[in-house]
DSSP file (Angstrom, degrees, kcal/mol; ACC not computed):
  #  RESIDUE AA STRUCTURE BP1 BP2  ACC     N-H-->O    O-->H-N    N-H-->O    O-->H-N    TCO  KAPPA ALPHA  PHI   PSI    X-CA   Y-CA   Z-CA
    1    1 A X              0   0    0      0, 0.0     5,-0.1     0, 0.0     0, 0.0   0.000 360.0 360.0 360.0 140.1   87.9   65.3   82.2
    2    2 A X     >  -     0   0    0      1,-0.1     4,-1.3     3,-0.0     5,-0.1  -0.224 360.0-101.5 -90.4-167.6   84.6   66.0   81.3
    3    3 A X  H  > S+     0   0    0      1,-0.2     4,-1.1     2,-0.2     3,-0.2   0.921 121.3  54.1 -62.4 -53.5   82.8   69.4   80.5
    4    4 A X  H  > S+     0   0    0      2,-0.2     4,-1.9     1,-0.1     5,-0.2   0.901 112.4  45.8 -28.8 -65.7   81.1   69.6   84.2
    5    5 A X  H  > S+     0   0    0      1,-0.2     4,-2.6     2,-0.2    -2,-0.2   0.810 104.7  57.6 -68.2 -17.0   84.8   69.2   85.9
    6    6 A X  H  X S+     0   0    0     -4,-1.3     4,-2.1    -3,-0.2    -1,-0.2   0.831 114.0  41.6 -68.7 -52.3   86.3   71.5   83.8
    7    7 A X  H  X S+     0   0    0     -4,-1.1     4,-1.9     2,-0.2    -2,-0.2   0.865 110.8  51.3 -63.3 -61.8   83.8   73.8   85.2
    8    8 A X  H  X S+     0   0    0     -4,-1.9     4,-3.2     2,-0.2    -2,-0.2   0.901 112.6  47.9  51.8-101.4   83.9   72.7   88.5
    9    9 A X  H >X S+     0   0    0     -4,-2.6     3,-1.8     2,-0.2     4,-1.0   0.840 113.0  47.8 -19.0 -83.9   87.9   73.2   88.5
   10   10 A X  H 3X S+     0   0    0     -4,-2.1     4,-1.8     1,-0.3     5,-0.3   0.887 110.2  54.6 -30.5 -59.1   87.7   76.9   86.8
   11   11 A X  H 3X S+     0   0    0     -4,-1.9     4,-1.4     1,-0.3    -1,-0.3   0.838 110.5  46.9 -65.8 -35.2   84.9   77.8   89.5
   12   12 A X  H << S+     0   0    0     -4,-3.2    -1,-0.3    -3,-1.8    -2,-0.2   0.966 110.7  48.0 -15.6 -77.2   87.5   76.7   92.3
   13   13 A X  H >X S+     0   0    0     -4,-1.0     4,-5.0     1,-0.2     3,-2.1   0.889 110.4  51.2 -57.9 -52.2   90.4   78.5   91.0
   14   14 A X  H 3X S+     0   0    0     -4,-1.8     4,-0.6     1,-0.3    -1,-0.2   0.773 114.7  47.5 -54.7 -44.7   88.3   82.0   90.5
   15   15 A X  H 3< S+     0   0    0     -4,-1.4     4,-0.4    -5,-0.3    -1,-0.3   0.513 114.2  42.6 -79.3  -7.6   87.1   81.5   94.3
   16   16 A X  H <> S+     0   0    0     -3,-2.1     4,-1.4    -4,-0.2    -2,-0.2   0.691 104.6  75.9-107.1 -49.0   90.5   80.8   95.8
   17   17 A X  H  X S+     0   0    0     -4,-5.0     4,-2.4     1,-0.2     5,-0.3   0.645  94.4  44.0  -8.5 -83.4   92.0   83.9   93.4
   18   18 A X  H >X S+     0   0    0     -4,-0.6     4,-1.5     1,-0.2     3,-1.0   0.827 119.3  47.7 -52.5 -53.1   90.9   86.8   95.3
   19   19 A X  H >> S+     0   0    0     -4,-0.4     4,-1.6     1,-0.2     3,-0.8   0.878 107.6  51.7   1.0 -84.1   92.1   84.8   98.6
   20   20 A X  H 3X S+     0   0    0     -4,-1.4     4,-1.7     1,-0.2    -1,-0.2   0.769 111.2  49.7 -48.3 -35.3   95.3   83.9   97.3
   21   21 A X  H <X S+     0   0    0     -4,-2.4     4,-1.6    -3,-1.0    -1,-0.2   0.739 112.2  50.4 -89.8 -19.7   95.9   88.0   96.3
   22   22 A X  H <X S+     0   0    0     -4,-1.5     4,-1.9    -3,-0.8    -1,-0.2   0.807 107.0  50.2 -41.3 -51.1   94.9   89.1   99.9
   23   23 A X  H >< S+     0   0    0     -4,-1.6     3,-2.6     2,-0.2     5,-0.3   0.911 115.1  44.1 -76.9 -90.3   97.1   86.8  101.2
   24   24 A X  H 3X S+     0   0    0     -4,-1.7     4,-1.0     1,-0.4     5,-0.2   0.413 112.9  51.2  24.0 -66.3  100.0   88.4   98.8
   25   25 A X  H 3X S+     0   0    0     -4,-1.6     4,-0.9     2,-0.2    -1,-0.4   0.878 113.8  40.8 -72.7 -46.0   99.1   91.8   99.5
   26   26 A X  H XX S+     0   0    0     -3,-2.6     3,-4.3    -4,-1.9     4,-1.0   0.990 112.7  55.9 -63.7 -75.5   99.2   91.5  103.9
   27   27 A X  H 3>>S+     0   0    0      1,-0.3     4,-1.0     2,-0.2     5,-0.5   0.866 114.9  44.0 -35.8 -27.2  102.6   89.1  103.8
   28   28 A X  H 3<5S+     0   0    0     -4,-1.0     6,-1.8    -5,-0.3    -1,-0.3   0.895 115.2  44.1 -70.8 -39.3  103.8   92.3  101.8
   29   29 A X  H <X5S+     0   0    0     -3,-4.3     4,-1.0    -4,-0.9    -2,-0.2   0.989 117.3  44.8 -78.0 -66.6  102.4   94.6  104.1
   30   30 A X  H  <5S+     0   0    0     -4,-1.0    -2,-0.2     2,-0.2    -3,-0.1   0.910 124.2  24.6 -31.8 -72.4  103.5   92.9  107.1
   31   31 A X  T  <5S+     0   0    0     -4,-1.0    -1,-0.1    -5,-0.2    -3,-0.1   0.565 136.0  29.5 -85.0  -9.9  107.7   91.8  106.3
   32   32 A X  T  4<S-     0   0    0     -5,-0.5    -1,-0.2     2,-0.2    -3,-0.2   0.591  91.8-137.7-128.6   2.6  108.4   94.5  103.7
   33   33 A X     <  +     0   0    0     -4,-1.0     2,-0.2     1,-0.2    -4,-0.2   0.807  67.5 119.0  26.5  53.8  106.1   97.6  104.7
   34   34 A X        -     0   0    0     -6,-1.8     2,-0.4    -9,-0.2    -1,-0.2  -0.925  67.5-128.7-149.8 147.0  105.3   98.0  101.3
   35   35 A X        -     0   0    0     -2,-0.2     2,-0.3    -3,-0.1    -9,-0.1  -0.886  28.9-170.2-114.5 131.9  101.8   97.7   99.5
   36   36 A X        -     0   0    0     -2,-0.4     2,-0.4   -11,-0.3   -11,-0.1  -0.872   3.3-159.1-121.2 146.1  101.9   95.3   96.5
   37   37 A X        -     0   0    0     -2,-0.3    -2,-0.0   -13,-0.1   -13,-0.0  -0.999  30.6-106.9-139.6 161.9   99.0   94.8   93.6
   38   38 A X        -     0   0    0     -2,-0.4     2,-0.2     1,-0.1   -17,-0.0  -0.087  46.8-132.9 -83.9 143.4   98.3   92.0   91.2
   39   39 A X        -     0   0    0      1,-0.0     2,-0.5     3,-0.0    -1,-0.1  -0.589  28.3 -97.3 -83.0 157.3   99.5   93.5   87.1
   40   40 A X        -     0   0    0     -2,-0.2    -1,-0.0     1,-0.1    -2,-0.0  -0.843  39.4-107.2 -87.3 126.2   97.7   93.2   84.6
   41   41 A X        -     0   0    0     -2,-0.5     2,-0.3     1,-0.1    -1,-0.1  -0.002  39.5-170.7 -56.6 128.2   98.4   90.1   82.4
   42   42 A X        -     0   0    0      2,-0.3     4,-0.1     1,-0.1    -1,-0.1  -0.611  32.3-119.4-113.6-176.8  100.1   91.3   79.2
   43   43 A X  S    S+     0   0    0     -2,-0.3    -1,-0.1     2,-0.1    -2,-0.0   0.933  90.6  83.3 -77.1 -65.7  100.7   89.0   76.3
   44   44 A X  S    S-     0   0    0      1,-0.1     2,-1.5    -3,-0.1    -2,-0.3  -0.176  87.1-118.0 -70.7 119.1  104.7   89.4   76.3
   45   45 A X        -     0   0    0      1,-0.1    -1,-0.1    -2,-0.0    -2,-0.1  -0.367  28.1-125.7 -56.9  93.1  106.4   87.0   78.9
   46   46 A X        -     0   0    0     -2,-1.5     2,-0.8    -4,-0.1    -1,-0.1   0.065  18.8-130.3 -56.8 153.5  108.2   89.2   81.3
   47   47 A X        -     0   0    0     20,-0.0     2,-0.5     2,-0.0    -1,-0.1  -0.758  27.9-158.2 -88.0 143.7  112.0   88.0   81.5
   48   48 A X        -     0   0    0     -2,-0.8    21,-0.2     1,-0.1     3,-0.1  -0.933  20.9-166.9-123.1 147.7  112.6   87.8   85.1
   49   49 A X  S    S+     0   0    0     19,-1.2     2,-0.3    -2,-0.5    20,-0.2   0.732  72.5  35.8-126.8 -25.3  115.8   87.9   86.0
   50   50 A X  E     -A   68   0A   0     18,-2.1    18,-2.5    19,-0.2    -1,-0.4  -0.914  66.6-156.4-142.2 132.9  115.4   86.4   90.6
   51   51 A X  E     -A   67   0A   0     -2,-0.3     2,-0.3    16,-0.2    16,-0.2  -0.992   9.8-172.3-114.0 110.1  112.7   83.5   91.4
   52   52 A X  E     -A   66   0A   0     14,-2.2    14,-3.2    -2,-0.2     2,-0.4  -0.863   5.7-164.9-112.7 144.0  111.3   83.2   95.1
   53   53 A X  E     -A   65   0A   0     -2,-0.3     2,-0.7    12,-0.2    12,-0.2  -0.998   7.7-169.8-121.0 105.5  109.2   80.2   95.4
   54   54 A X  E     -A   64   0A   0     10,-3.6    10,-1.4    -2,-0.4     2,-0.1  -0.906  14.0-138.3-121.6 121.4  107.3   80.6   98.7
   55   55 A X  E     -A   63   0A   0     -2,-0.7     2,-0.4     8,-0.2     8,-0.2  -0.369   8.1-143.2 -88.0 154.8  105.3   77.5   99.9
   56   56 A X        -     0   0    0      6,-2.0     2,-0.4    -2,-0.1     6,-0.3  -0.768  12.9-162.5-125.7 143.7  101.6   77.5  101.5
   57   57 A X        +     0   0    0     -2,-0.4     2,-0.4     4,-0.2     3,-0.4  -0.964  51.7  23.8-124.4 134.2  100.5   75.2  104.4
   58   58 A X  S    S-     0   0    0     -2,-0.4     3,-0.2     1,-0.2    -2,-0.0  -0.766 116.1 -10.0 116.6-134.7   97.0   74.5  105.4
   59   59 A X  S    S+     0   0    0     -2,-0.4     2,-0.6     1,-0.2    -1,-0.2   0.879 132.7  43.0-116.6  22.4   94.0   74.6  103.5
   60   60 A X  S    S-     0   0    0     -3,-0.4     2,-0.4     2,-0.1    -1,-0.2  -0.984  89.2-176.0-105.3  94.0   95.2   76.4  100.3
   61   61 A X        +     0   0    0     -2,-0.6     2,-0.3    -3,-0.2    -4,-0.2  -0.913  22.5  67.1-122.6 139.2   98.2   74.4  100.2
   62   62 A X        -     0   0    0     -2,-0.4    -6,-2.0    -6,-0.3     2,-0.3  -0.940  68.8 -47.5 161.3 178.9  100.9   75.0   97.5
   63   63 A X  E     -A   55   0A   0     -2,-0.3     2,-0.5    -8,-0.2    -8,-0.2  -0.915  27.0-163.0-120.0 133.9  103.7   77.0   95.8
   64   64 A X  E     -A   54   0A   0    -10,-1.4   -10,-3.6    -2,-0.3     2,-0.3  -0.975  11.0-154.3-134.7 142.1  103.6   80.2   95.0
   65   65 A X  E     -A   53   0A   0     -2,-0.5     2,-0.4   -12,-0.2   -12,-0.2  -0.930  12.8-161.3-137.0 116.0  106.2   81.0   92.5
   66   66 A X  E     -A   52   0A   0    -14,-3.2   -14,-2.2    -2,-0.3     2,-0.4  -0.843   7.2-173.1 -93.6 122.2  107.5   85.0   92.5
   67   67 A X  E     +A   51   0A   0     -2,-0.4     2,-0.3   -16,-0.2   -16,-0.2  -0.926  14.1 153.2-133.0 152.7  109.4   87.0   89.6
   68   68 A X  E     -A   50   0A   0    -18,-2.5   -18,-2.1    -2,-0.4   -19,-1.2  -0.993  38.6-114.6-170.4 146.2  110.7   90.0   89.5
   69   69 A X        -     0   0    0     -2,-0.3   -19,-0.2   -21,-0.2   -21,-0.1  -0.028  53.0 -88.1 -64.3-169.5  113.8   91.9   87.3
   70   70 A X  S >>>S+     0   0    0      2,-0.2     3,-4.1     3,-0.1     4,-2.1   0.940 123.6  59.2 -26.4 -83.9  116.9   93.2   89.4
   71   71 A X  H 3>5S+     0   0    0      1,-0.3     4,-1.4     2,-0.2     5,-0.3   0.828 112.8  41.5 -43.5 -47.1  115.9   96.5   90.3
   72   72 A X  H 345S+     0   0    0      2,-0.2    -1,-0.3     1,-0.2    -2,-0.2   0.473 108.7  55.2 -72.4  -4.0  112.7   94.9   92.2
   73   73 A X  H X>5S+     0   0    0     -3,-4.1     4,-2.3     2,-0.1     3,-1.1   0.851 113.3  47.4-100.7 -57.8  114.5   91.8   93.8
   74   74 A X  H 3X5S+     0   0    0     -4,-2.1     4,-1.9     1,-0.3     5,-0.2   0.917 113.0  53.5 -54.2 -22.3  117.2   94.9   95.5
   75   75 A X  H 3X<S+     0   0    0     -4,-1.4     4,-1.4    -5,-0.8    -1,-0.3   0.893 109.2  40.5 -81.2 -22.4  114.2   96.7   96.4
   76   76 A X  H <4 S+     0   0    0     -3,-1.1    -2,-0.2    -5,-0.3    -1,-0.2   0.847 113.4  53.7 -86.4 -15.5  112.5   94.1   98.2
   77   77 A X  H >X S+     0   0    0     -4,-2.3     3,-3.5     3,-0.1     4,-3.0   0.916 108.8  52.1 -71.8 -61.4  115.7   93.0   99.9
   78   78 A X  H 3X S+     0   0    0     -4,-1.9     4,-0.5     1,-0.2    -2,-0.2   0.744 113.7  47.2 -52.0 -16.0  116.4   97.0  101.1
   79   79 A X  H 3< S+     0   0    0     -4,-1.4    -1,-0.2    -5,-0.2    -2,-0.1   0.630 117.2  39.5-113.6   7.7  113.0   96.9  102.5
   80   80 A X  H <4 S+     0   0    0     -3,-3.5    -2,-0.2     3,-0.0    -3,-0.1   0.628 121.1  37.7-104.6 -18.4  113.3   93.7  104.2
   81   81 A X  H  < S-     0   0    0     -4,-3.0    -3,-0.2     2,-0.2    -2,-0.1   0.848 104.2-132.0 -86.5 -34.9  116.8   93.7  105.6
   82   82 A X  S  < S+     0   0    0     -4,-0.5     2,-0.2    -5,-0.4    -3,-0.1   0.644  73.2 115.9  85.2   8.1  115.9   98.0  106.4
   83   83 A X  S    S-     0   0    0     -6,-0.2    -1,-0.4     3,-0.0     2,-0.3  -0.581  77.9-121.9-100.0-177.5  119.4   98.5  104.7
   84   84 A X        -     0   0    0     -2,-0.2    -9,-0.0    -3,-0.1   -10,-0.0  -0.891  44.6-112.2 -89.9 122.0  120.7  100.4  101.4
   85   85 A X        -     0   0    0     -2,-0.3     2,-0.3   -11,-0.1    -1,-0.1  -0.217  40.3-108.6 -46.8 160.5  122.7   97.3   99.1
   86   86 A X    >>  -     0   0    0      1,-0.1     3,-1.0    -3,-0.0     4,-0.7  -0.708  24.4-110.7 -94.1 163.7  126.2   98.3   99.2
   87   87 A X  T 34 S+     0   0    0     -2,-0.3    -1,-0.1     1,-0.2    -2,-0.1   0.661 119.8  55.7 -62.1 -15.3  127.8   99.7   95.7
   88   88 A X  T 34 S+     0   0    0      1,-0.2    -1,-0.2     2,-0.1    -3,-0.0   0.829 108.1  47.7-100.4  -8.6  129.9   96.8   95.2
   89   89 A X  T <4        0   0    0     -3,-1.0    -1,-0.2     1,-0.1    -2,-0.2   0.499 360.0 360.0 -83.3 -23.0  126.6   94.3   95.4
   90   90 A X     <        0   0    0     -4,-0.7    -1,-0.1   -16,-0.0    -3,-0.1   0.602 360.0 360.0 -41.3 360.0  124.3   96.6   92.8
């Protein structure tokens, strides 16, 4: 690919970003009543421990692939289901 498409590409991705983290932040707001915002990219790979893959229709169309330890997958269950996990599921 030449230097131009490369450019081209980047200058896509940068315009669909802010989009993409909108969309993030509402679906959050909406099914979990909980307000989520983008980290900041560290160096060190986080270990993630639960993977949700949630797929995009339309015209940003695509997979958008979520990780998160333990403690954050139970929280996001409790605030979608509106229950407490039971002790023997911790």
């Amino acid at each position: 690919m030449s230097a131009a498409g490369r450019l081209a590409e980047r200058s896509q991705e940068e315009n669909w970003l802010p989009i993409l983290e909108l969309a993030v932040e509402e679906v959050f707001e909406i099914m979990l009543g909980c307000r989520v915002k983008p980290a900041a990219q560290c160096e060190q790979k986080p270990t993630a421990e639960f993977t949700a893959m949630v797929g995009m229709a339309g015209s940003p169309c695509g997979i958008l692939t979520v990780c998160c330890d333990a403690k954050t997958a139970r929280q996001v269950a409790k605030c979608r289901l509106g229950t407490q996990p039971t002790p023997k599921n911790r």
